[in-house]
N, C-alpha and C positions, 0 to 999 in steps of 0.2 A: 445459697449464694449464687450469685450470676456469673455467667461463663466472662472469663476475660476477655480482653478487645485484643487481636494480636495484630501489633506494630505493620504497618508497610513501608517498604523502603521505597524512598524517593530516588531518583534519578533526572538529570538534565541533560539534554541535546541544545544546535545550534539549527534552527531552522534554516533549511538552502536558499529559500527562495529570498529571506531579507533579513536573516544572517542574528535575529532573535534568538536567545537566549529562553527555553521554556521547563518547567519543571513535570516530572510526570510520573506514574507509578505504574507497575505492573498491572495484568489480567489479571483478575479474581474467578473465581472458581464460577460463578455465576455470570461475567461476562462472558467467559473461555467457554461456559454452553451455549448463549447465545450466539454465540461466533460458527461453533459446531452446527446449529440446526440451518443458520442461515447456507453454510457451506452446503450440506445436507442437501439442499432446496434445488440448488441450480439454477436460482435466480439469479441475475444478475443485479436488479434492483434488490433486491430482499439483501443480498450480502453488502451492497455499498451503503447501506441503508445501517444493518448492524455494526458494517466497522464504524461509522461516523459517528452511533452512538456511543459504541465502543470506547472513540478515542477523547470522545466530549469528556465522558468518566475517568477516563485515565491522565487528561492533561488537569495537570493542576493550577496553571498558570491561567489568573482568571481574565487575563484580554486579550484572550485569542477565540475567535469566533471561525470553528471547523468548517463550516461550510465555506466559508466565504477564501481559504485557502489554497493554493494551485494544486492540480491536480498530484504531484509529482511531489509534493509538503506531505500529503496525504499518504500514499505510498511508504514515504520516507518513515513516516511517524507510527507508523505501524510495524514495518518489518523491525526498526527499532525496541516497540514496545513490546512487541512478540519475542524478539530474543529477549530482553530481560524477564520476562513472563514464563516461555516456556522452554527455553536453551537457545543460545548461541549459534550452535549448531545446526547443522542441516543436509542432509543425505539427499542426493538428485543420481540420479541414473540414464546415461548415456549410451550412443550405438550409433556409428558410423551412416549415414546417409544413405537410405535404401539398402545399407546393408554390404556396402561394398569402399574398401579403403581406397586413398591415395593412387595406391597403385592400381588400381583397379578388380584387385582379389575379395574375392568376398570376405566377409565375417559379419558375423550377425554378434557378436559376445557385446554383452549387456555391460559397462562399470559402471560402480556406484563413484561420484565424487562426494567427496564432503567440501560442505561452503560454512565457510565463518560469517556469520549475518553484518559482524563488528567490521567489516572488511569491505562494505558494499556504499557507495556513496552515493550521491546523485550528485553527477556531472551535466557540465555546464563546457559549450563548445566557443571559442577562443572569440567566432568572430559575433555573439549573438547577442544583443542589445533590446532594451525595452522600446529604447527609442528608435525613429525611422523618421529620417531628413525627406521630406515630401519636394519640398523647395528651399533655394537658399533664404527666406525668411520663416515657413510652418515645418514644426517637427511634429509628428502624431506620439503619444504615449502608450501605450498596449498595458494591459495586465493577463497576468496567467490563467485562460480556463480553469476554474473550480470542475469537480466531479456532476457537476448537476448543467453545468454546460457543455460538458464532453455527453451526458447521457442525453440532452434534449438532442442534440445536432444529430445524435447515431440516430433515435427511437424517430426521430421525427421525418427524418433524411433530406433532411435540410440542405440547402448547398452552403460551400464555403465561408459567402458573406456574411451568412445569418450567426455563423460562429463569430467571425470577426468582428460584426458589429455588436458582440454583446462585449469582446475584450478592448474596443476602444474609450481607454479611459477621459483623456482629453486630447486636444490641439492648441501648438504656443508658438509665440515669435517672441520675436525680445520683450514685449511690452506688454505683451497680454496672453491668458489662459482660454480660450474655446473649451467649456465642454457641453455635449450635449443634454437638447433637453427630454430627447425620448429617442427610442430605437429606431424608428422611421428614418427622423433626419439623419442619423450615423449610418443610415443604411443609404443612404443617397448620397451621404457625401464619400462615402466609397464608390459607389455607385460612378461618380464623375472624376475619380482619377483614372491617369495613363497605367497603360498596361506595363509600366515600367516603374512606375509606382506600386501598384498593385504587386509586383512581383516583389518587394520590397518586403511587404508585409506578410507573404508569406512566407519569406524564407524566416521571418522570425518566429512561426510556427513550425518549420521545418529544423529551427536549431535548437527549440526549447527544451532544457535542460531535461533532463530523465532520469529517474532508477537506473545506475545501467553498472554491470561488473562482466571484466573481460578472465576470463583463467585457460589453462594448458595442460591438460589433463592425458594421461596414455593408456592407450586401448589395453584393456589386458586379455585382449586375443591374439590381437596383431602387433602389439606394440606400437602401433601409428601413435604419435602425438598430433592432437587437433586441439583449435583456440576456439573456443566459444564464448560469444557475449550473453548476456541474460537482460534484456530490457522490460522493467514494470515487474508491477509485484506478482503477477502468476506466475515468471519464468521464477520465482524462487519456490515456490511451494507445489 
């Protein structure tokens, strides 16, 4: 007789970035290796590489295409699936800043905190906008860096434009949609805005939402209490 098929349980989140409803399942034993070896490697492509696989097998919801996702969906969707996969839970260890408190007295004592993964959101800052008013008749539209657009701009060392001009989705006035027909022309029509426009468009890189969890943890050497933020998914693992 053949070995049973044992059930997987399903589970749903709300994506941040456009507020989608998706269904998903845990890590199998077979992907939690792959994850391992990739970690292993110290690749950086080799590991963004296996989580995308990773999460292609794990989302079950069939119109959602991973790559094409902001970088910070991505993030999102993993440390999620990871706590239902492998626990909730998560132990990180801290130590005062060169090793010296508040007050100035040293202490080097290590604590462990525990973080609840269920407790980590990605935020999104009050004044930050897809859109960006150029002038009182063209607004520009932006989309969020995918993982494979954060990696070209590092790997390549590209400057700033060459990012920007892959996230502009289109340009509109009341009456009409502009979008372009290749990266050149988007790259020139940044190219010919004021530096006060330009500046516009980077602060919507500069407010884009994030992985991010702030806590308040006490030294158990010194007693000091310190607040630390944790931004993107390495500060969690």
């Amino acid at each position: 007789m053949a070995l049973p098929k044992i059930a997987t349980p399903t589970f749903s989140l709300i994506l941040p970035s456009n507020k989608k409803e998706i269904v998903y399942r845990p890590f199998l034993v077979k992907e939690e290796k792959t994850l391992l070896i990739a970690m292993e490697s110290k690749d950086a492509d080799h590991m963004n590489r296996a989580m995308l696989d990773v999460l292609s097998s794990c989302i079950l919801s069939e119109d959602i295409v991973i790559e094409k996702l902001p970088s910070f969906d991505i993030e999102y969707l993993f440390l999620k699936i990871r706590a239902k996969s492998v626990g909730e839970k998560v132990n990180l260890s801290y130590r005062h800043v060169d090793g010296v408190n508040y007050k100035g007295e040293p202490c080097d004592k290590v604590t462990n905190i525990e973080i609840n993964l269920d407790d980590v959101e990605v935020e999104f800052a009050k004044d930050h906008s897809c859109l960006i008013k150029l002038t009182d008749e063209l607004t520009l539209k932006m989309r969020y860096p995918t993982l494979a657009d954060i990696k070209s701009s590092v790997s390549a060392e590209i400057d700033e434009i060459d990012l920007i001009t892959k996230c502009v989705e289109c340009v509109y006035d009341n009456e009409e949609i502009f979008e372009p027909d290749n990266l050149e022309e988007t790259r020139q029509f940044i190219g010919s805005l004021s530096n006060a426009q330009f500046m516009h468009i980077m602060k919507f890189f500069e407010t884009m939402p994030r992985l991010q969890h702030t806590l308040t943890y006490q030294c158990e050497g010194c007693g000091q209490e310190d607040t630390i933020t944790l931004r993107g998914l390495s500060d969690f693992f």
